[in-house]
N, C-alpha and C positions, 0 to 999 in steps of 0.2 A: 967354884967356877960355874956350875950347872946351875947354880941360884943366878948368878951373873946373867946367864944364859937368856930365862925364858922371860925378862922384863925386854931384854934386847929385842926376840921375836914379838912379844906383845908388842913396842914401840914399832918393831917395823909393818907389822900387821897393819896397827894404825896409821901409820903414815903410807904404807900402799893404800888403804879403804880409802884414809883420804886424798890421796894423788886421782886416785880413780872418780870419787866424788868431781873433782875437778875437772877430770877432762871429760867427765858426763857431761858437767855444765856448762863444756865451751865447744860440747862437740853437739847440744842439744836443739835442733829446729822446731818454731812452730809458725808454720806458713803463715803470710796475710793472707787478710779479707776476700782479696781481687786477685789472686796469683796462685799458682799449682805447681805442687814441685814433683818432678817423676823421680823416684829414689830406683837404680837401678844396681841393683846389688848381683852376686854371683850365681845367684840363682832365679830373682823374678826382678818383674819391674812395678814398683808400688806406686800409684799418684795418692802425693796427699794435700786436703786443702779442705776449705769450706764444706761441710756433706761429703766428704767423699769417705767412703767402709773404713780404710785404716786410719781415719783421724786426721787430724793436720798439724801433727810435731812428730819430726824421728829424729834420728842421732846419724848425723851425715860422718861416719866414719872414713879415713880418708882410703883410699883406694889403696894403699899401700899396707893397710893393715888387711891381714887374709882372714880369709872367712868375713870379717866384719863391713872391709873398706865397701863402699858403692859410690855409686858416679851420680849427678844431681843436673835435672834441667830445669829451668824455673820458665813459666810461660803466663802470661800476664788472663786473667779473665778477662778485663775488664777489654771493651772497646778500644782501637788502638789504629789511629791512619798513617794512611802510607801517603806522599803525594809525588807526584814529577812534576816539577820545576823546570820550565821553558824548555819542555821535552821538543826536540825535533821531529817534525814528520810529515809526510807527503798527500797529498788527496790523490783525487784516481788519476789526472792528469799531471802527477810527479809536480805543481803549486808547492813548494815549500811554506813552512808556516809551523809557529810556534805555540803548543799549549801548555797550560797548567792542570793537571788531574789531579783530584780529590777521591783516596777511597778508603772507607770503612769495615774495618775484619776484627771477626772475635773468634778465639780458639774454641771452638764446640767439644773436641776429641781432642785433651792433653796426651790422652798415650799414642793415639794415631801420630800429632806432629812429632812428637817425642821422637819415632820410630823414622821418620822424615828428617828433622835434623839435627845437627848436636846441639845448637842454639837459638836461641829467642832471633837473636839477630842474625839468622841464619836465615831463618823465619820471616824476619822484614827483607830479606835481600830476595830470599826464591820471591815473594811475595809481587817484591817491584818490578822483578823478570816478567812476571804473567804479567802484569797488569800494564806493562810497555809492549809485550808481545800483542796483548788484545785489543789496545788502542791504537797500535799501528798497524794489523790488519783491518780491522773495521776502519778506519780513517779512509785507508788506501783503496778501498770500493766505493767511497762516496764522493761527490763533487764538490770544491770547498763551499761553492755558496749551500749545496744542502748539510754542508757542517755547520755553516754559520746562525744557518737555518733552523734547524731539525735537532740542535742540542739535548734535550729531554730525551728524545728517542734514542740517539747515539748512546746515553748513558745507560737507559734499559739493555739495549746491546753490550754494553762495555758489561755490563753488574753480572749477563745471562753467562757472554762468554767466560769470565774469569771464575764464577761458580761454578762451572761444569767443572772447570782445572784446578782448584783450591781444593775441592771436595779431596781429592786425599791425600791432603794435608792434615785434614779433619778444621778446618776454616773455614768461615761462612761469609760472607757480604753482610754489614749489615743495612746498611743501604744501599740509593744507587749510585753508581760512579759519576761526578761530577762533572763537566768540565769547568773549571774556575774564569778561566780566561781564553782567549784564541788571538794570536797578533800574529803579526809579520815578522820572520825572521830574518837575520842580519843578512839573508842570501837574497831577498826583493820585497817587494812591497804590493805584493799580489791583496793581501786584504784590505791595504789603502786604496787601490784601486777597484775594488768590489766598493768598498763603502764608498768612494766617491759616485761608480754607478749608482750606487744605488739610491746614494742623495739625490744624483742628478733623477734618476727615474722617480724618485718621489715628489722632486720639484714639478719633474715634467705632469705629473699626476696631480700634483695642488695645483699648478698653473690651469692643468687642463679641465680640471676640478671645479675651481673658480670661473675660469672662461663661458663653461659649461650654465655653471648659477648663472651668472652674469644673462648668458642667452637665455637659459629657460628664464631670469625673472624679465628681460627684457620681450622676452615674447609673450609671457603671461600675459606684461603692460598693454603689449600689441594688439592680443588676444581679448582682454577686457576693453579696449576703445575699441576695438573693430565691433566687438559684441555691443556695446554702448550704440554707436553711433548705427548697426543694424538695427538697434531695437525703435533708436530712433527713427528712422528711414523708415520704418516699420508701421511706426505710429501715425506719422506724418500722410505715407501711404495710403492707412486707414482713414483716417480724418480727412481725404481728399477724396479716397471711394466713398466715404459717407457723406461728402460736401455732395459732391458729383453725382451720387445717387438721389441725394434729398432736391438739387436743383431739376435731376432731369425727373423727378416725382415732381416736383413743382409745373416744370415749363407744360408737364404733360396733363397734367392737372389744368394748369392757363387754358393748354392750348385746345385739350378738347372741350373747358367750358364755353371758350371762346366760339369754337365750330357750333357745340351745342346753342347759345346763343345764336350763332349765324344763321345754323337750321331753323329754330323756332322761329327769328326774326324773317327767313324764306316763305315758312310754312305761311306766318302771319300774313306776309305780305302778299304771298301767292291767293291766300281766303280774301282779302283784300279787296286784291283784285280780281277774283273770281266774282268775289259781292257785286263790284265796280261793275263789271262785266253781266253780271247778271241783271243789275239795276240795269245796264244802260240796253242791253239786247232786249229787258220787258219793256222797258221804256221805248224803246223802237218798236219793238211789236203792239204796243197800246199808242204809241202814236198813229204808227201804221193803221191800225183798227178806229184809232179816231177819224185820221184822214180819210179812211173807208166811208165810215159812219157821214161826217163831215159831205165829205162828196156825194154820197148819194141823198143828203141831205139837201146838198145845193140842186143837186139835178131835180128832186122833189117840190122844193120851192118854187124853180127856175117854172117847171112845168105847171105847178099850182097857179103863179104868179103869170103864166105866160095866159094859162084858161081863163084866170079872173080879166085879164086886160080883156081879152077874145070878147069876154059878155059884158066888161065895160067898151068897147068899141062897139060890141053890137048896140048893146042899149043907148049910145052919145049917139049912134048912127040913126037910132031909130026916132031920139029925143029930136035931136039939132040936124042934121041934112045929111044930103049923100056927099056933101064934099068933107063934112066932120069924118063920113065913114070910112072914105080914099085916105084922109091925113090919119085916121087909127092904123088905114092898112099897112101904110108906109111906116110908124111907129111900132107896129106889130112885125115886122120884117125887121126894121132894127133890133128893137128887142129881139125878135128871134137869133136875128145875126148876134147879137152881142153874148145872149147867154150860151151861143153855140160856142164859142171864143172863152169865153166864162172855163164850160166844160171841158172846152180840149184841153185850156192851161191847165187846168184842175186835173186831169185825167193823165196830163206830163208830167206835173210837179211830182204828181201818185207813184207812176211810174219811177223818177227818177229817184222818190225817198224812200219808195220800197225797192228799186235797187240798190243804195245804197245801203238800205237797214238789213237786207238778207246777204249781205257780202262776211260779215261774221256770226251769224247765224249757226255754221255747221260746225263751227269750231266752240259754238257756246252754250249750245243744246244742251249741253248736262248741266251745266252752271242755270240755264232758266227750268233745270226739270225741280234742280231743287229749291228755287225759288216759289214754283208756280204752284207748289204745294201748300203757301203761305198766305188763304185767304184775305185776309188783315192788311197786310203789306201790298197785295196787290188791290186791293179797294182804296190804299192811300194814295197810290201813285197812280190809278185811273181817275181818281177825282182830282191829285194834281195837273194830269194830264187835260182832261176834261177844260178845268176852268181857263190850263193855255192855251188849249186848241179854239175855245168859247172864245177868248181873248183876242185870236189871230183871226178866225172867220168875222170877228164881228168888227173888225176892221178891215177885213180884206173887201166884206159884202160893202161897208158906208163905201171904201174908195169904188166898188163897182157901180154900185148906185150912182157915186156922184160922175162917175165916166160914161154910165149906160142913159143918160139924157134922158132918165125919163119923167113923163108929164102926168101931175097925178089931177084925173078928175072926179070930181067927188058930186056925184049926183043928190049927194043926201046927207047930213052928218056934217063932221068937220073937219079941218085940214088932217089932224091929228089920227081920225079913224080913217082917212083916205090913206093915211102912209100907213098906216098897220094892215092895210085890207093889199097895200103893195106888198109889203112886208112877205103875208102870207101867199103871195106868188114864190116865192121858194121855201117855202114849205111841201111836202109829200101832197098834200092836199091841194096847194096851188098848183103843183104841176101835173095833178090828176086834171084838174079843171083845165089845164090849156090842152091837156089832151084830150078831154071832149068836145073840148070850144072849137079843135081842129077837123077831127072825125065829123063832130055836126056841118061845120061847115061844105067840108067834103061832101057831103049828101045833096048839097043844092048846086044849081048851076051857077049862080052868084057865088057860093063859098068857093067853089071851083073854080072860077076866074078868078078869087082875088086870092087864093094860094098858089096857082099859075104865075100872079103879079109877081106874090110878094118870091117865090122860087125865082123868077128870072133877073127880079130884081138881086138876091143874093147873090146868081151864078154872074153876074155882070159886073161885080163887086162897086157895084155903085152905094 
């Protein structure tokens, strides 16, 4: 029986080692990759996984065995989001309005959340509490247009507050919180009517935008013709101050060559007639001085001519009778009568051309001063003067002659030297001769009577 025995123990021996090989094998873990499992047994809490101290395979014995059993939480590594889905909630003015949130969390401290919750999905649920708690207070202090606005920022808020609250959990953000979407919720249409403002305020801003081009490019236009059309005006301006300038440089140019002209042609004419004036003021005063000359020439002949008769009447008186001598006396008294008349006129005419030749005299004296400094010129116009005044006396003496009836008798010679021998009765020498012829006669008592005659005879105008 005892041989019986111990093949029985050996068989059961084996069939427990192998019973037990078996439920090693179906009670044996070895964690993935991206997950961590906290084995918490009756005395510690072990995480095993990827790098971690105790390895990453235990034997998850079930809680009901003593001493062995432990309890198991599994928590993922890897990145893991959470989202809300057409979450309700308020701006600061109670606006309802619906979002969608986006957020990113990794378990950094498997045994901290361990110690947090029983489960992973315990884990996503605390998770979505904070993360609707933080996007419904930050929501509820800002205005929806600066929600709609200021998204980015909001999410920095959303990522800061839920970090501060995650941390112990031992979970981290790994990004920032998103907001996915922002509409209107089934309770109004507050953000359809933001976004239609806000159309409309951008319309009003492209309208006013355009309107604006519109003005500045139509003023640019305005701005470039006005500028045109000054530069113009400008030009035209100029081209008429330099017309205007250049004509009255011209006219003035005319006008004083013109006056300059005028002057020289004054000057000239003024020399002219200073010349004129001077020619004719020497020319009166050398006629004047011929009629001088002239006259006391005549008076000189008159007397020459008067003495030669005297001693031709005395000598016919003494040739031929005392009644030749009576007819010389009475011809000697004509004659005397006639060249007395001779002289007065001659001594009137005198007068009256030397009054009229010194009536511009005082006005002309400087015009004959610079004349009379001109030798040459003044020998021209004395010998011109000369041959007229020769000219007039020796026609004035034939008409005397033929008016003074006188009788030539020529004791000697020929007719020819008898009228030359008359002739020289006015000469300075004829008229010296009648005034001796007269003086002698005075000396006797006969010359005495017969200048008695011939005086009473002139005072009786017979």
């Amino acid at each position: 029986m005892f041989e019986f025995l111990v093949p029985l123990l050996l068989l059961l021996v084996l069939a427990l080692a192998f019973a037990g090989f078996l439920v090693a094998m179906m009670l044996r873990r070895v964690v993935p990759t991206n997950m961590v499992h906290i084995v918490q047994s009756s005395s510690s809490t072990t995480p095993y996984g990827r790098g971690k101290a105790s390895g990453n395979s235990y034997y998850a014995w079930p809680t009901r065995v003593p001493s062995l059993g432990v309890s198991i939480i599994e928590f993922p590594e890897s990145i893991f989001q959470i989202n809300l889905d057409a979450y309700e909630a308020y701006d600061q003015a109670r606006l309802p309005f619906t979002v969608d949130v986006s957020a990113f969390f990794r378990v950094e401290l498997a045994e901290t959340a361990a110690q947090r919750v029983a489960s992973f999905g315990e884990l996503q649920s605390q998770l979505t509490s904070v993360l609707q708690g933080a996007v419904r207070r930050i929501l509820a202090t800002n205005p929806l247009e600066i929600i709609l606005q200021s998204r980015s920022d909001l999410g920095n808020q959303f990522t800061m507050e839920v970090k501060n609250q995650i941390a112990e959990w031992g979970v981290l953000p790994v990004k920032t919180i998103e907001f996915m979407d922002i509409r209107d919720s089934s309770k109004g249409q507050v953000i359809a009517n933001i976004m239609e403002k806000e159309k409309s305020r951008i319309e009003k801003e492209s309208r006013i935008a355009v309107a604006s081009n519109h003005q500045a490019a139509e003023m640019a236009e305005i701005d470039a013709k006005r500028t045109v059309e000054v530069q113009r005006q400008d030009a035209e301006q100029q081209v008429g101050l330099r017309t205007a300038q250049k004509d009255q440089v011209v006219g003035i140019a005319n006008e004083q060559s013109r006056q300059q002209i005028q002057v020289e042609a004054k000057t000239t004419a003024e020399r002219n007639m200073s010349v004129s004036q001077v020619e004719k003021v020497r020319a009166a005063e050398i006629g004047k001085e011929v009629a001088i000359v002239l006259a006391e020439q005549n008076k000189q002949v008159k007397i020459v001519n008067a003495e030669a008769d005297r001693q031709a009447l005395v000598v016919g008186a003494e040739a031929d009778s005392r009644s030749m001598t009576v007819k010389a006396e009475g011809d000697l008294a004509a004659s005397l009568k006639e060249a007395e008349g001779i002289k007065a006129k001659g001594e009137a005419h005198a007068a009256a051309e030397k009054a009229m030749l010194l009536a511009p005299v005082e006005t002309q004296i400087t015009l004959a001063k610079e004349i009379g400094s001109n030798e040459g010129y003044q020998k021209y116009l004395v010998t011109i003067e000369q041959v007229k005044a020769g000219k007039d006396v020796g026609i004035e003496m034939a008409k005397a002659m033929q008016s003074a009836e006188l009788k030539v008798i020529a004791n000697a010679g020929d007719i020819q030297g008898g009228v030359v021998k008359l002739g020289d009765m006015f000469t300075p020498q004829g008229g010296t001769n009648i005034s001796g012829m007269l003086t002698a006669l005075a000396q006797t008592d006969e010359g005495k009577s017969l200048l008695n005659k011939i005086t009473a005879v002139a005072g009786s105008g017979k």
